[in-house]
C-alpha positions, 0 to 999 in steps of 0.5 A: 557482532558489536557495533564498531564491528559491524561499521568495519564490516561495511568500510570493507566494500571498497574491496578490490579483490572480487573473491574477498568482497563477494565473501563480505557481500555474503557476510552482509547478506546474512546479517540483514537489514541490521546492516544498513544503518552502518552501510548508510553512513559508509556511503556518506563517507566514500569518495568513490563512486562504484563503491557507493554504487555497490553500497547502494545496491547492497542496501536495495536488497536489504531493504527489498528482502525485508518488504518480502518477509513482512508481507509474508509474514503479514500474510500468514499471521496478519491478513486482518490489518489492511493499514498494515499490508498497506504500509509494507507495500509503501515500504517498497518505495518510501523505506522510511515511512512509518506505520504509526505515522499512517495510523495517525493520519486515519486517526485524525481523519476518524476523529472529524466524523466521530464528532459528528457521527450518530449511530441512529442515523440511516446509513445513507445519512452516514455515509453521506456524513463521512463523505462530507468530511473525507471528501470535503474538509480533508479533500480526498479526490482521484488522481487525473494521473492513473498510472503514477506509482505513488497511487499505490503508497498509502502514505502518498495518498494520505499526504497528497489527498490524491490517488486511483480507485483502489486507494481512496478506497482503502483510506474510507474504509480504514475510517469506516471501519474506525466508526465500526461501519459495516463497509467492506471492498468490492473488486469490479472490473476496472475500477474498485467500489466499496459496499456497505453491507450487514443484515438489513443493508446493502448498497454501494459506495463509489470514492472516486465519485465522492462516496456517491450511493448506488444500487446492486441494479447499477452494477447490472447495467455497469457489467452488461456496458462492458459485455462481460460474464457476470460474477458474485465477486461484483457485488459481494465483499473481498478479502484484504489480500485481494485488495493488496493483489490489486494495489500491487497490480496496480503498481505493476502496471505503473512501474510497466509504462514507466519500463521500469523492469527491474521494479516490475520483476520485484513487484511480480515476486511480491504479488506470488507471495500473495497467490 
């Protein structure tokens, strides 16, 4: 369809005839998300409010159906870039947000370290340099909030310097990984930490508390305070996709105490997607 078609398509919402429009929804639906530069710009130009509302709606699910192919898609195809899974999910929320813009942000970020960075340094001395410039010059710190839906949007955290366990994770390991750093996730209860880990190393990394240093001991103890059955999954490096499941349960817990339903039953189909 050209696209002069596709815009006359879109005016066609304000449709009375419940038959009629239930068949240009369809029609719609099957173009895609193609659509919605044109249904954006019929909102714009409608007076009535049910048709803007149906627009709205329309798009909603245009935009929603797009997040859940790029996550599949990530997750069969993609899986080794985690700014990326992180962007899709941002998507959900902030369509607009830009995946270069992301990358340039983590860019600017590595950029700093890089140029104080040495490779015969010990790797505490190169954690604690990253640290002084995540945690000092660019001021990533948690969020007080823990239950804010934008702790899950990278692109919040990367603009406000503020977000939970999991995401500042994320930010200090995209940078680590830039410097070629051997630090990977680590899911432990209730709070997630990184390891830095490779033949001659292993210890711990905790972002929430300034990129602090701890011992596999530490994790002893921490598990034993909580009375739980110990695992390897405490010390050991995760997936990306699990880190994704988190940031996703993470957001469905936000959007549960706001009893935001409708957002709950999306992310729940976003999280099956990566079961």
């Amino acid at each position: 369809m050209t696209e002069k078609e596709l815009a006359a398509l879109a005016s066609l919402l304000d449709e009375d005839d419940e038959k009629i429009l239930g068949m240009i929804e369809q029609q719609i639906y099957m173009l895609g998300t193609q659509m919605i530069p044109y249904l954006e710009a019929e909102w714009q130009t409608q007076t009535n409010e049910h048709t803007q509302k149906r627009i709205e709606n329309i798009v909603h699910h245009l935009q929603y159906d797009g997040v859940l192919q790029a996550l599949k898609h990530w997750y069969e195809h993609e899986q080794e870039d985690l700014l990326k899974g992180l962007w899709i999910i941002a998507k959900y929320r902030y369509h607009q947000c830009s995946l270069e813009a992301l990358q340039e942000e983590i860019e600017n970020i590595y950029t700093d370290v890089w140029q104080l960075f040495r490779d015969d340094l010990h790797p505490y001395d190169q954690v604690r340099m990253l640290n002084s410039i995540i945690f000092g010059k660019h001021k990533l710190r948690p969020n007080r909030d823990f239950q804010a839906v934008d702790n899950s949007m990278i692109n919040k955290v990367l603009e406000t310097r503020v977000g939970n366990p999991i995401a500042l994770c994320c930010v200090y390991m995209l940078v680590a990984k830039r410097l070629n750093l051997p630090v990977y996730g680590v899911n432990l209860p209730n709070i997630f930490i990184l390891t830095y880990k490779n033949d001659l190393f292993q210890f711990y990394i905790n972002p929430t508390n300034k990129g602090v240093i701890f011992q596999r001991s530490d994790i002893d103890n921490y598990i034993e305070q909580l009375k739980i059955s110990n695992s390897p999954m405490y010390y050991e490096p995760c997936s990306h996709v699990d880190m994704l499941r988190r940031v996703l349960r993470n957001l469905l817990y936000a959007y549960e105490k706001a009893e935001a339903s409708q957002n709950m039953k999306e992310v729940k189909k976003l999280l099956e997607l990566l079961s």
